[in-house]
MOPAC internal coordinates of N, CA, C and O (Angstrom, degrees):
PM7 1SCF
backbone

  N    0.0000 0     0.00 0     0.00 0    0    0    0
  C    1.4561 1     0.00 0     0.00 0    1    0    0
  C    1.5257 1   110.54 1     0.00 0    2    1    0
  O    1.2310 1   118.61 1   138.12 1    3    2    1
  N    1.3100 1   120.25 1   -41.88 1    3    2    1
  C    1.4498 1   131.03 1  -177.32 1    5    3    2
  C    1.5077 1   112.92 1   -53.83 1    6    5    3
  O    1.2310 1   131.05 1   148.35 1    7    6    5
  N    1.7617 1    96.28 1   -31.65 1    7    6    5
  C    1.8925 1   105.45 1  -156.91 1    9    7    6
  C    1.7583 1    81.00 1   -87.05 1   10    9    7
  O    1.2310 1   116.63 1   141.33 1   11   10    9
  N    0.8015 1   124.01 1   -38.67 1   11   10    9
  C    1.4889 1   109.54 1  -161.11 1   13   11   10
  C    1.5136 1   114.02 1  -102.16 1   14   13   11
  O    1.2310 1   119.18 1  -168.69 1   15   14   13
  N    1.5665 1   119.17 1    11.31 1   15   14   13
  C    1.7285 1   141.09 1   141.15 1   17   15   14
  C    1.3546 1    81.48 1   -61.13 1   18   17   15
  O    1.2310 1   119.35 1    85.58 1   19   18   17
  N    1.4654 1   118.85 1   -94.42 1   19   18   17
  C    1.7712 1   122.89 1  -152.46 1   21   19   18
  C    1.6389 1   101.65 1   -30.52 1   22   21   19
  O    1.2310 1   120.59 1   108.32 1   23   22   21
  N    1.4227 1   116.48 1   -71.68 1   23   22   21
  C    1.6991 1   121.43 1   176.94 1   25   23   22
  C    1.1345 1   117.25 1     3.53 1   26   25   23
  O    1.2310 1   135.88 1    86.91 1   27   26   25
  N    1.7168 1    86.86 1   -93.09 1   27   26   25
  C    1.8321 1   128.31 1   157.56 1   29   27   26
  C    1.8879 1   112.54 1    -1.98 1   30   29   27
  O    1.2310 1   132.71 1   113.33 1   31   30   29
  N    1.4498 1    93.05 1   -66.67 1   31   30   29
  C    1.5374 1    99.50 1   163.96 1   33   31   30
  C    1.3364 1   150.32 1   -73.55 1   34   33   31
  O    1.2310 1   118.95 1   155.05 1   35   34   33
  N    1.2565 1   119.60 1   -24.95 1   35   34   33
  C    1.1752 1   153.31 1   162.60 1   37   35   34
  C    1.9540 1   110.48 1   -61.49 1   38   37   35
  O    1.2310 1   126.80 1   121.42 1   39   38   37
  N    1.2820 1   104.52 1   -58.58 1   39   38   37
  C    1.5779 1   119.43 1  -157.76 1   41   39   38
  C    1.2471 1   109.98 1    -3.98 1   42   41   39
  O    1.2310 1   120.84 1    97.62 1   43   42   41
  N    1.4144 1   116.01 1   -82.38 1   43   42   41
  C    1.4865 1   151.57 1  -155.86 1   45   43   42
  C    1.8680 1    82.61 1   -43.97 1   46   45   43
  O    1.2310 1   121.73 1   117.21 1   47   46   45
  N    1.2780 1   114.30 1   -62.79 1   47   46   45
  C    1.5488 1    96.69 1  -158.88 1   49   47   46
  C    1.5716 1   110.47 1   -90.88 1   50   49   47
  O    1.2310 1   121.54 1  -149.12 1   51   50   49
  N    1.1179 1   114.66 1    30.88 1   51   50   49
  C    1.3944 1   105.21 1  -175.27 1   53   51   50
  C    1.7384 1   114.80 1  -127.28 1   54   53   51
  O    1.2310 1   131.13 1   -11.06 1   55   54   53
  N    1.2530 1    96.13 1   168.94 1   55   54   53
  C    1.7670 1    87.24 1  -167.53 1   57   55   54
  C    1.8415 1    98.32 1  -118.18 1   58   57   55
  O    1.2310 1   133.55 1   138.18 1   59   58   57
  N    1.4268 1    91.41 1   -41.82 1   59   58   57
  C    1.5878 1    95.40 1   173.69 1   61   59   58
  C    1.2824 1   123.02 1  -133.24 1   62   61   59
  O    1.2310 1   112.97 1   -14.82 1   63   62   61
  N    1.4338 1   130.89 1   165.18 1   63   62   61
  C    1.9089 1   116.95 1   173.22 1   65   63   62
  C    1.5035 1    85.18 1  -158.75 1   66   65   63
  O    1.2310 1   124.24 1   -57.09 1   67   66   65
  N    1.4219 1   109.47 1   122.91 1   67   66   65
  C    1.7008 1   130.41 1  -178.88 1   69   67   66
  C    2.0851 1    92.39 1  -105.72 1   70   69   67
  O    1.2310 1   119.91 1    -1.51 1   71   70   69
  N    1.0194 1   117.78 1   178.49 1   71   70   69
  C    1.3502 1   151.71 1   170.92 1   73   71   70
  C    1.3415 1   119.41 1  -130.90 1   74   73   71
  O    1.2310 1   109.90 1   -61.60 1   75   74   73
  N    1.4302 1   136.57 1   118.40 1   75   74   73
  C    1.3211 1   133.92 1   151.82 1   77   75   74
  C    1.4667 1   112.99 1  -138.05 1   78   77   75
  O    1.2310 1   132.98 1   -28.28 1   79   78   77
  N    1.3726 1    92.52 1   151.72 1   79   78   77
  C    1.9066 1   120.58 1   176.95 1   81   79   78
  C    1.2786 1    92.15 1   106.79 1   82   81   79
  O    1.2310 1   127.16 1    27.46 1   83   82   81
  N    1.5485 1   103.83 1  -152.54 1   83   82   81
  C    1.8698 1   120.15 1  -156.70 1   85   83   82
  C    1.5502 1   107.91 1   175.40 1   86   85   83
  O    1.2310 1   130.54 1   -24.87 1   87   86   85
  N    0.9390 1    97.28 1   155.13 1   87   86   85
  C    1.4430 1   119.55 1  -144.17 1   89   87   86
  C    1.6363 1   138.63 1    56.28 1   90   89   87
  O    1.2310 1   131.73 1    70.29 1   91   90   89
  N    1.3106 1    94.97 1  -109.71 1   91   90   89
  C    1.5003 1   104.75 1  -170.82 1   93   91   90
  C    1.5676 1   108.74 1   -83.46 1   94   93   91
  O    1.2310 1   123.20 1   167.87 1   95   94   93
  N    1.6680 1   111.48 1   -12.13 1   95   94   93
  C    1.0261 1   116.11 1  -179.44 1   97   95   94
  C    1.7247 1   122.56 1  -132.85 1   98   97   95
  O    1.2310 1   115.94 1    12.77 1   99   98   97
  N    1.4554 1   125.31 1  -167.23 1   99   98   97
  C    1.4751 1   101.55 1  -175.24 1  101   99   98
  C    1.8305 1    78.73 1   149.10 1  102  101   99
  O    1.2310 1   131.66 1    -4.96 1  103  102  101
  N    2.1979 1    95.09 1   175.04 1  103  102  101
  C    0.8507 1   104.93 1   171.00 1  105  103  102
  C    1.8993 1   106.84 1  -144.66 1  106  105  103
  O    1.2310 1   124.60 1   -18.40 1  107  106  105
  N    1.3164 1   108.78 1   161.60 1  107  106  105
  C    1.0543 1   109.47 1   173.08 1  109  107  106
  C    1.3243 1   106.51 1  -120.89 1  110  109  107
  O    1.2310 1   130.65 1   -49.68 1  111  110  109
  N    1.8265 1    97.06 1   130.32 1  111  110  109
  C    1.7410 1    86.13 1   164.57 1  113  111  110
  C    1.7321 1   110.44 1  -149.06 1  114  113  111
  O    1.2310 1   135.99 1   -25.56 1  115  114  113
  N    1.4847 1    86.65 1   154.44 1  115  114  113
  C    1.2418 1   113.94 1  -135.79 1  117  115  114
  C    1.5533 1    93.28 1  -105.62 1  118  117  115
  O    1.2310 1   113.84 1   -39.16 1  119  118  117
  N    1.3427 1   129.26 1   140.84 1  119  118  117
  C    1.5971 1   118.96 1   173.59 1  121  119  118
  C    1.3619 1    87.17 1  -145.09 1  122  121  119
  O    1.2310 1   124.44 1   -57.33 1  123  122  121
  N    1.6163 1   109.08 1   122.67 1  123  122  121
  C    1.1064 1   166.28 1  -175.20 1  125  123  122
  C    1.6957 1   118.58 1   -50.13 1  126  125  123
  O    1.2310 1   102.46 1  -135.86 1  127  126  125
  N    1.0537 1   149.73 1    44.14 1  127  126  125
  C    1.5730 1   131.92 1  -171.39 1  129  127  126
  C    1.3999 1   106.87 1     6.77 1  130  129  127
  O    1.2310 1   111.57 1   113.45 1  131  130  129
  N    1.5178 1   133.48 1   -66.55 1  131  130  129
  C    1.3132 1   130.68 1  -126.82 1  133  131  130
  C    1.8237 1    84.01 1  -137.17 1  134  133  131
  O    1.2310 1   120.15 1   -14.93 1  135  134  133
  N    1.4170 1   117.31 1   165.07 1  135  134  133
  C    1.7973 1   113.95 1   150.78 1  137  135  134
  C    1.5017 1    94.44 1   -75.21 1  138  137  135
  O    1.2310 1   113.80 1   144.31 1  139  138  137
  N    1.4767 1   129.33 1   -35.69 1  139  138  137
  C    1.8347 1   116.40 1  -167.83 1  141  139  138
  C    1.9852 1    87.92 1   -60.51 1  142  141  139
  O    1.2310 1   118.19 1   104.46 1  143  142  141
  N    1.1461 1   121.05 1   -75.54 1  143  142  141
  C    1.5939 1   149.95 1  -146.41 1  145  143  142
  C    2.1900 1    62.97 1   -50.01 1  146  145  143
  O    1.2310 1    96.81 1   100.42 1  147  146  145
  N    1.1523 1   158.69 1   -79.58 1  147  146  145
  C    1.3864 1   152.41 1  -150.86 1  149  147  146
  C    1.6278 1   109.71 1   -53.52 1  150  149  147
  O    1.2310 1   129.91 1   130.90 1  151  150  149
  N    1.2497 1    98.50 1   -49.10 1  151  150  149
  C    1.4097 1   107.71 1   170.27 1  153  151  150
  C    2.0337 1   108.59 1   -55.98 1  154  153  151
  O    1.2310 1   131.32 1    97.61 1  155  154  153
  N    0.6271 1    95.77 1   -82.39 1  155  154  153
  C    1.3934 1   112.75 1   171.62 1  157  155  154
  C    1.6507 1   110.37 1   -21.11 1  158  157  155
  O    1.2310 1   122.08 1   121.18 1  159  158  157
  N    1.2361 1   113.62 1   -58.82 1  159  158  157
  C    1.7345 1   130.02 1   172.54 1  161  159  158
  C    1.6739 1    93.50 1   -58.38 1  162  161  159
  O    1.2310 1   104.70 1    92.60 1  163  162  161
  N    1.2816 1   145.87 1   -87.40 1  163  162  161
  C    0.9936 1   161.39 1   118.95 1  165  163  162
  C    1.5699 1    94.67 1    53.94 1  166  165  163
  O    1.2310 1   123.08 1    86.60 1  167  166  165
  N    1.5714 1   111.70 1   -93.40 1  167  166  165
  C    1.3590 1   122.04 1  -163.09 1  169  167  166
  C    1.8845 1   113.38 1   -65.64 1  170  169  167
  O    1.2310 1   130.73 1   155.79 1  171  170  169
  N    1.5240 1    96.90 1   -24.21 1  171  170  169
  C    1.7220 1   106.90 1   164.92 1  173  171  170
  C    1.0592 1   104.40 1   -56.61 1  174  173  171
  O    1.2310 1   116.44 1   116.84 1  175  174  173
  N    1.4519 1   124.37 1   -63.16 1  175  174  173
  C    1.1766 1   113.00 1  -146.57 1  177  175  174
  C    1.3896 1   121.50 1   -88.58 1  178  177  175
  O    1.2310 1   121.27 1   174.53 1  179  178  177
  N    1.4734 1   115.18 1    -5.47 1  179  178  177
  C    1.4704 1   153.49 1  -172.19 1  181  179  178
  C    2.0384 1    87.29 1   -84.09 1  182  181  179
  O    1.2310 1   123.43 1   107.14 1  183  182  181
  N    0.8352 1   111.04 1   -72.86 1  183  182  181
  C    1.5223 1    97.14 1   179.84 1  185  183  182
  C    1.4134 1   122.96 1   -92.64 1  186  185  183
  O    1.2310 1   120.35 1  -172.10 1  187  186  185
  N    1.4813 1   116.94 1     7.90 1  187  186  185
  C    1.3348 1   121.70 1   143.01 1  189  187  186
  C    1.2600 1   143.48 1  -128.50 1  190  189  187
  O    1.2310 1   125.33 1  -116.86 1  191  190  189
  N    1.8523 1   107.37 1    63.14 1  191  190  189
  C    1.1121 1   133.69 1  -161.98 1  193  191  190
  C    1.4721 1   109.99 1   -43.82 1  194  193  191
  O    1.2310 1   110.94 1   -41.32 1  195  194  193
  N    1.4435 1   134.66 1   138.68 1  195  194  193
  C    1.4102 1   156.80 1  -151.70 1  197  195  194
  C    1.8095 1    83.94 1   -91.37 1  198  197  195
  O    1.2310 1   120.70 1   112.59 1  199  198  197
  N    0.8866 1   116.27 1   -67.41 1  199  198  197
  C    1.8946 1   125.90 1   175.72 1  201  199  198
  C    1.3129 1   101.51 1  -130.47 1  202  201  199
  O    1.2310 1   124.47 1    -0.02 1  203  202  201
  N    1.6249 1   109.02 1   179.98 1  203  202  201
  C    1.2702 1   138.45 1   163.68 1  205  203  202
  C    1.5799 1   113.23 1   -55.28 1  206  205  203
  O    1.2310 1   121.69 1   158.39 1  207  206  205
  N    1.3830 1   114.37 1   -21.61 1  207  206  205
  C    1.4404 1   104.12 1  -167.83 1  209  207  206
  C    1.0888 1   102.88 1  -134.71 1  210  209  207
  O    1.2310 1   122.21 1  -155.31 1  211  210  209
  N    1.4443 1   113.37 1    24.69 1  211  210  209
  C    1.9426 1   116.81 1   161.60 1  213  211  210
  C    1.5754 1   102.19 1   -52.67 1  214  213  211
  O    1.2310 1   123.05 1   -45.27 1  215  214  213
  N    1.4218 1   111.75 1   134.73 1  215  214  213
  C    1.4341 1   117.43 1   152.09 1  217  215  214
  C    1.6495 1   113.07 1  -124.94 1  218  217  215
  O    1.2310 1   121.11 1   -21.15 1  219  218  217
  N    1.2818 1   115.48 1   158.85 1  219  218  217
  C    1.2742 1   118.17 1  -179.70 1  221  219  218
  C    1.4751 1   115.15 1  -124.25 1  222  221  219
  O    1.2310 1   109.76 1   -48.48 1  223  222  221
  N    1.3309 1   136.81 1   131.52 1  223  222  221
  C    0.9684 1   169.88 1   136.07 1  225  223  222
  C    1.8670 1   130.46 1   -65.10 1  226  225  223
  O    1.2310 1   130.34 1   -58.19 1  227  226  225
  N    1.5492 1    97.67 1   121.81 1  227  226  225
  C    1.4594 1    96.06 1   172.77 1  229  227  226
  C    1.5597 1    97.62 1   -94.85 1  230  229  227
  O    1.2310 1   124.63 1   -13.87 1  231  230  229
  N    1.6647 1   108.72 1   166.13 1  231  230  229
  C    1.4102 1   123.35 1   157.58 1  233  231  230
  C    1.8691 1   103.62 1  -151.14 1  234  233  231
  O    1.2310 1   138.50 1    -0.48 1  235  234  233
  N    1.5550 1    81.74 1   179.52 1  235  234  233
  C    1.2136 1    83.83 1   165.41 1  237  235  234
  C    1.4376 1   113.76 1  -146.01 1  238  237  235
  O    1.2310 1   120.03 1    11.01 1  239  238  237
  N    1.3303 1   117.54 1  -168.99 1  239  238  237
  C    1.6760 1   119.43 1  -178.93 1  241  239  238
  C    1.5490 1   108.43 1  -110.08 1  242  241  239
  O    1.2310 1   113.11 1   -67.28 1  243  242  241
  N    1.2088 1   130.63 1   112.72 1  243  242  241
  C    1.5158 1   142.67 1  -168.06 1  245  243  242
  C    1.8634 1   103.41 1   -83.11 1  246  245  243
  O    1.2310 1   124.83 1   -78.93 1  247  246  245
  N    1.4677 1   108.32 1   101.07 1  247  246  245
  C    0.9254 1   121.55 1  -144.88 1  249  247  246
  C    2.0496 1    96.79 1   -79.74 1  250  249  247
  O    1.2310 1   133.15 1   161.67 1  251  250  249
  N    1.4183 1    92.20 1   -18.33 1  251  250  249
  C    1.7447 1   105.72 1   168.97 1  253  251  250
  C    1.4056 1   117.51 1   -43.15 1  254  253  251
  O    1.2310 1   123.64 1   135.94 1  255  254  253
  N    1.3493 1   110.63 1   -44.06 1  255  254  253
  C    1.4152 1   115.41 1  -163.16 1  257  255  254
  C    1.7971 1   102.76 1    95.56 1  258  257  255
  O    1.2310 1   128.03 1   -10.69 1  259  258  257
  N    1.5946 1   102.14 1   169.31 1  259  258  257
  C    1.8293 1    88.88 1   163.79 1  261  259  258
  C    1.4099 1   129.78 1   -78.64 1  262  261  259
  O    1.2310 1   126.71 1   -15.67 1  263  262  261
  N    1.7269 1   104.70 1   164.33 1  263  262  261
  C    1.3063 1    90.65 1  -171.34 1  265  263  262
  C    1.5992 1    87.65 1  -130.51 1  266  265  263
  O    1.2310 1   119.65 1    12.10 1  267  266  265
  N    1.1242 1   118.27 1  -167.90 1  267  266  265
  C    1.2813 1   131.52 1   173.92 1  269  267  266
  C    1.6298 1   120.02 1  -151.16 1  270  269  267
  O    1.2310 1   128.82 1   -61.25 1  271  270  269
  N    1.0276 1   100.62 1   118.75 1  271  270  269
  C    1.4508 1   106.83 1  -166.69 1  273  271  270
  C    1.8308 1   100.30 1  -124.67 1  274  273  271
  O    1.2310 1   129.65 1   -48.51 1  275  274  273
  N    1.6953 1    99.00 1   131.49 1  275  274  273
  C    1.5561 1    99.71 1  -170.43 1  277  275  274
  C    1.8699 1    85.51 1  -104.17 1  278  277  275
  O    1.2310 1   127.61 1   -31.28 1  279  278  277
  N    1.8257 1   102.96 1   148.72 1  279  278  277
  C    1.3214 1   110.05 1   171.98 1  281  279  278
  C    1.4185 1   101.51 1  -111.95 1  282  281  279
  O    1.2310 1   128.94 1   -43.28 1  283  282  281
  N    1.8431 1   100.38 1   136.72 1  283  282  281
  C    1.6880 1    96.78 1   168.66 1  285  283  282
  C    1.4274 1    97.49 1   -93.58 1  286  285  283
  O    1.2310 1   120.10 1   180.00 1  287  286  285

């Protein structure tokens, strides 16, 4: 119910919102229409924390693709 309050709020500026992990913990991430429309998600959710123990995290998308690198 909580994840789809956050949604709910978000919508308008967002293009995508995935889920990962399980249980008690996990992450949501959120990709943005715009870098402003990120900012914007960002400062919502920054003063309207989901819980007490929301943290936020930037990333980005590695436009390489994967790679694989062997270590000797």
């Amino acid at each position: 119910e909580k994840v789809d309050d956050i949604i709910d709020a978000i919508r308008s500026r967002v293009s995508a919102v995935t889920l990962a992990g399980a249980g008690g913990g996990g992450f949501m991430y959120i990709l943005a229409k715009t870098p402003q429309k990120a900012r914007e998600i960002r400062s919502f959710l920054e003063k309207n924390p989901p819980s007490p123990a929301s943290k936020f995290y930037d990333f980005d998308i590695d436009a390489r693709g994967m790679a694989i690198e062997f270590l000797v």
